[in-house]
Every structure is written in structure tokens, then in C-alpha cells.
C-alpha positions as CSV (number, residue, x, y, z in Angstrom):
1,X,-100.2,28.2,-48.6
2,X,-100.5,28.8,-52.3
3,X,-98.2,27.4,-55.3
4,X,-97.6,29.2,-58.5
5,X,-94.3,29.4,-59.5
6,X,-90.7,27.1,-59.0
7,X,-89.7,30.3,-57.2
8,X,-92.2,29.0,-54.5
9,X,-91.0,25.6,-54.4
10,X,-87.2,26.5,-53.4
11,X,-88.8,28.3,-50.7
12,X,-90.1,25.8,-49.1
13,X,-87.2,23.4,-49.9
14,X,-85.0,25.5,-48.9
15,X,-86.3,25.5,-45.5
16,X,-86.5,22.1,-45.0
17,X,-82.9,20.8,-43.6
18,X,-84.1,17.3,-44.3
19,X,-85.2,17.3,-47.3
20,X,-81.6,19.6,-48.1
21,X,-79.6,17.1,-47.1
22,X,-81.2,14.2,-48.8
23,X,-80.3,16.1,-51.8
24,X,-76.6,16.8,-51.5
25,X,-76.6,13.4,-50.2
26,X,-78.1,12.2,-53.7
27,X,-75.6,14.9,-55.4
28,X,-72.5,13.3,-53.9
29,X,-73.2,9.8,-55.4
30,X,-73.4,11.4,-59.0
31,X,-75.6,9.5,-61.2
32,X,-76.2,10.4,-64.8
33,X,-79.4,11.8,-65.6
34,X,-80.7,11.7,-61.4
35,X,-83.4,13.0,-60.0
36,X,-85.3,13.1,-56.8
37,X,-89.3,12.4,-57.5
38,X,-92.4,11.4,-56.4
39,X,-93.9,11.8,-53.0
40,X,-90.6,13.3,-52.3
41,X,-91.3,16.6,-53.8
42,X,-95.0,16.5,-54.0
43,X,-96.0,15.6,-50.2
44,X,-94.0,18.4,-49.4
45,X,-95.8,20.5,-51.6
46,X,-99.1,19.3,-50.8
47,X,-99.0,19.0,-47.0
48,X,-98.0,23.1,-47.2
49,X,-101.2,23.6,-49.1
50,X,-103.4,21.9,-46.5
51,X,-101.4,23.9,-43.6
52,X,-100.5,20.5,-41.9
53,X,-96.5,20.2,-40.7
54,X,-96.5,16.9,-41.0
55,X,-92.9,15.4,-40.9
56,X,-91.6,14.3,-43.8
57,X,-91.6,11.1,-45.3
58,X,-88.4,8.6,-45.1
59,X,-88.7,7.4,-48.6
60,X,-86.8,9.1,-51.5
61,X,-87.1,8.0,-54.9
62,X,-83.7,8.6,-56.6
63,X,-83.8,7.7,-60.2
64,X,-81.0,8.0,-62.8
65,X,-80.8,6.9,-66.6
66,X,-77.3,4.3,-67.5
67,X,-78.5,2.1,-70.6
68,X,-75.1,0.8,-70.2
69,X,-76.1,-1.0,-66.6
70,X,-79.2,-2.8,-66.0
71,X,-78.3,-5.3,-63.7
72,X,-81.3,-4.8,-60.8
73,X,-78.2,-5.6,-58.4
74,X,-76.5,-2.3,-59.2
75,X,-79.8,-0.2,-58.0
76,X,-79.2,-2.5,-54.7
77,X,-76.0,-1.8,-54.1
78,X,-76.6,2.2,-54.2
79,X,-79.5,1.4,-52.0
80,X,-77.4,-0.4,-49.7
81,X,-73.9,2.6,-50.0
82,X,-76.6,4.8,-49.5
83,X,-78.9,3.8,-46.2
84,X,-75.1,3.0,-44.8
85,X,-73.8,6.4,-45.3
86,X,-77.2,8.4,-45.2
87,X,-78.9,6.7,-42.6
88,X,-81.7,9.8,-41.7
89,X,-83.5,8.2,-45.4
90,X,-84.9,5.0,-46.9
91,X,-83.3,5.1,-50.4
92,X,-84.6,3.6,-53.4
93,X,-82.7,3.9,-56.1
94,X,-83.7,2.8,-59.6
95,X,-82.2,2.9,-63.0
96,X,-85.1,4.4,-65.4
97,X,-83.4,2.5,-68.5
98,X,-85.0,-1.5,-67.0
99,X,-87.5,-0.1,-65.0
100,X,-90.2,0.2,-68.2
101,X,-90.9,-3.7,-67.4
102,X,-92.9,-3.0,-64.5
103,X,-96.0,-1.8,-66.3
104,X,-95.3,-3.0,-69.7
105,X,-94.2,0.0,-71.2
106,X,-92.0,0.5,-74.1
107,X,-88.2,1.1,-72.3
108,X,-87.7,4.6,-71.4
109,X,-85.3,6.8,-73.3
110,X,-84.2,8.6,-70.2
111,X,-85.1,9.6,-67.1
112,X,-87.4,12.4,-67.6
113,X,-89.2,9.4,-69.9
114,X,-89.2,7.3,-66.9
115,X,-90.8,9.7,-64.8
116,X,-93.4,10.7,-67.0
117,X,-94.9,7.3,-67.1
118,X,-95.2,7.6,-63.3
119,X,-98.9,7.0,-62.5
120,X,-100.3,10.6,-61.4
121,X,-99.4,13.7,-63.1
122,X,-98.9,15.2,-59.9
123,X,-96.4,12.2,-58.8
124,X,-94.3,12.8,-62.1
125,X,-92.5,15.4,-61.0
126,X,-88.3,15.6,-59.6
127,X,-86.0,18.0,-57.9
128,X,-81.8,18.0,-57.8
129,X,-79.5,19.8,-56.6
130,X,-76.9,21.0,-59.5
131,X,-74.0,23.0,-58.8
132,X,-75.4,24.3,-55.8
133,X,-78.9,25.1,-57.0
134,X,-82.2,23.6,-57.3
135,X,-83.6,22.2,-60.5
136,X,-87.5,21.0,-61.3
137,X,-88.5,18.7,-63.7
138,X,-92.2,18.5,-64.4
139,X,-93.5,16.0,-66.9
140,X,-97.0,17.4,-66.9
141,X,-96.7,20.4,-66.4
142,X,-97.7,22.2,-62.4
143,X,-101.2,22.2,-62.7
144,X,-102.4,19.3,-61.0
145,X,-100.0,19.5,-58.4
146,X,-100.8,23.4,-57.3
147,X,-103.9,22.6,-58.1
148,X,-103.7,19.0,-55.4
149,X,-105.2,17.1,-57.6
150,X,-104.7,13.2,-58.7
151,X,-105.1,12.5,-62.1
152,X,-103.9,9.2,-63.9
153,X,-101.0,9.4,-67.0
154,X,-102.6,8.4,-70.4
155,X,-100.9,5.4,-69.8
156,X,-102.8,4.3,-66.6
157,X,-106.5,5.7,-68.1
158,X,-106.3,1.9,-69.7
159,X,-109.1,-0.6,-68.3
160,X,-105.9,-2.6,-67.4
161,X,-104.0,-0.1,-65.5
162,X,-106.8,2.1,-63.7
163,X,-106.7,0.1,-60.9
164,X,-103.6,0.8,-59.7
165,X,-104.5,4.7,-59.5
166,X,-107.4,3.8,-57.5
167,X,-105.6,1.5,-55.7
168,X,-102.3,3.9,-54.6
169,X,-104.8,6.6,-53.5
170,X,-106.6,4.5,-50.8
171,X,-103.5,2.2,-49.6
172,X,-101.7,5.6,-49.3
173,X,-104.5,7.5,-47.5
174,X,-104.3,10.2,-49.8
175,X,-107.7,11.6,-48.9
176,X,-107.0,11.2,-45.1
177,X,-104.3,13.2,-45.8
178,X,-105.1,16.1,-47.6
179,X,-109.0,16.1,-47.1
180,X,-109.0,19.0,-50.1
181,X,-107.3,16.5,-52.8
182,X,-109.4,15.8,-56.2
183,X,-109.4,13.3,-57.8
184,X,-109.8,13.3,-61.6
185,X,-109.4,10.8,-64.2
186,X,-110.6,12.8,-67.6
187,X,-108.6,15.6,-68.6
């Protein structure tokens, strides 16, 4: 299966019951600024491109922007509401406005900043639900993900940070898992 448009994308989604409910699951709790990302969206996207119907991952990444709320024990407590109430997911939830200290980066100004600092171009990518339809958000643009390709942010290019691209793509099994997937780290 190809990829070219967001028109596409809801195709697919919309045919997955899972990943549905995981997002009007996410809608109901009503974060500012959320948004599903990661392997959430781009698994999905890539495991269509390499024909496999593999079942979908558990994880979901819901992320949300408060500056007014940083406490780390608010994020658990959603975690916790949510794998009680949602129980077919293993929620992460994480406030984008503390979570620049993991990598040392400035904080983020919102969500959509958060995301964008996310380590592969193709990773930095979301999808909600809002009032009843679904919404993209792609920090760096669709190339890399139509194209299944894994490409470091500017910010992980550093001599410092580097690693931890290599590092994600063989303790996930990327390549094991979509045998066609490129990996580039110069634009």
C-alpha cells in the first residue's frame, strides 16, 4: 500500500476499531493541546506499506501541553484513570511543557514543539480525534514517513545524541520489521 495524502491515512484509521477507540478514549479525558504520536500513528502506517497485518501495538503516546502543571505525578495519575478505564492500551501520558529535560533541550512551547524534538522525523508525527473527525500533525512534513524512512531531528544529528537513533532502531527491530525501511541521517 502506498501513502500520499492525509486522505489515505483516515482510511486506514478509520478501519482500525482499535486504534478508533484509543482515540475517543483519549478524546474523553480532554487535555489541552493532546495528541496521539509516535509509533502510534507511524507503525500503522508503515506496517500497511510492507503488506504485513501485524496487530497493533499496546503503547499509545498521549501528549498534551499545561505549563500551569508539571508535577511528573499528574502524568501518573492519567496513566493510572486511564489503563483503569481503558484497559485494551498501555497509556503513557506526558505533559510536553517538563518533558524538554530528558534530552536537554530548551522547554517546549507546546505540544507540537514537544513532538518535533522527537528523535526521527517519521516518529514526530500525531493524530486526534476533534469533534468527531481526524486531525494530523506532522512536524516534518510526510516525506520520510511515506517514504519509510528513519532519519534523526537536527537535534539528534549531534555526536552526543546520534546514539540514541541508532540505538532505538536496533532495540526496536525496526529493520526486522519492515525489511524495506532506510535509514538516513543527512538530509
Amino acid at each position: 500500500m502506498t501513502f500520499q495524502s492525509e486522505q489515505d491515512i483516515t482510511r486506514l484509521l478509520e478501519k482500525d476499531s482499535w486504534r478508533m477507540d484509543v482515540l475517543k478514549a483519549a478524546a474523553e479525558l480532554d487535555l489541552p493541546d493532546w495528541w496521539i504520536g509516535a509509533g502510534f500513528l507511524r507503525n500503522a502506517i508503515w506496517d500497511a506499506m510492507e503488506g504485513k497485518d501485524s496487530p497493533p501495538t499496546r503503547d499509545v503516546d498521549l501528549v498534551y501541553f499545561d505549563a500551569n502543571n508539571t508535577e511528573r505525578e499528574t502524568d501518573w495519575a492519567y496513566d493510572e484513570k486511564m489503563r483503569e478505564e481503558y484497559l485494551f492500551a498501555e497509556w503513557e501520558i506526558r505533559n510536553q511543557a517538563r518533558m524538554h529535560y530528558v534530552d536537554g533541550f530548551d522547554p517546549f512551547t507546546s505540544t507540537t514543539d514537544g513532538i518535533a524534538h522527537w528523535v526521527e522525523t517519521a516518529t514526530c508525527v500525531a493524530t486526534k480525534l476533534e469533534d468527531g473527525q481526524l486531525k494530523y500533525l506532522f512536524c516534518h512534513g510526510t516525506d520520510d514517513l511515506f517514504g519509510l524512512i528513519a532519519r534523526p531531528v537536527a537535534e539528534f544529528k549531534t555526536e552526543k545524541l546520534l546514539p540514541v537513533f541508532y540505538d532505538r532502531i536496533e532495540r526496536k527491530k525496526w529493520r526486522e520489521k519492515w525489511p524495506n525501511l532506510r535509514v538516513e541521517v543527512n538530509d
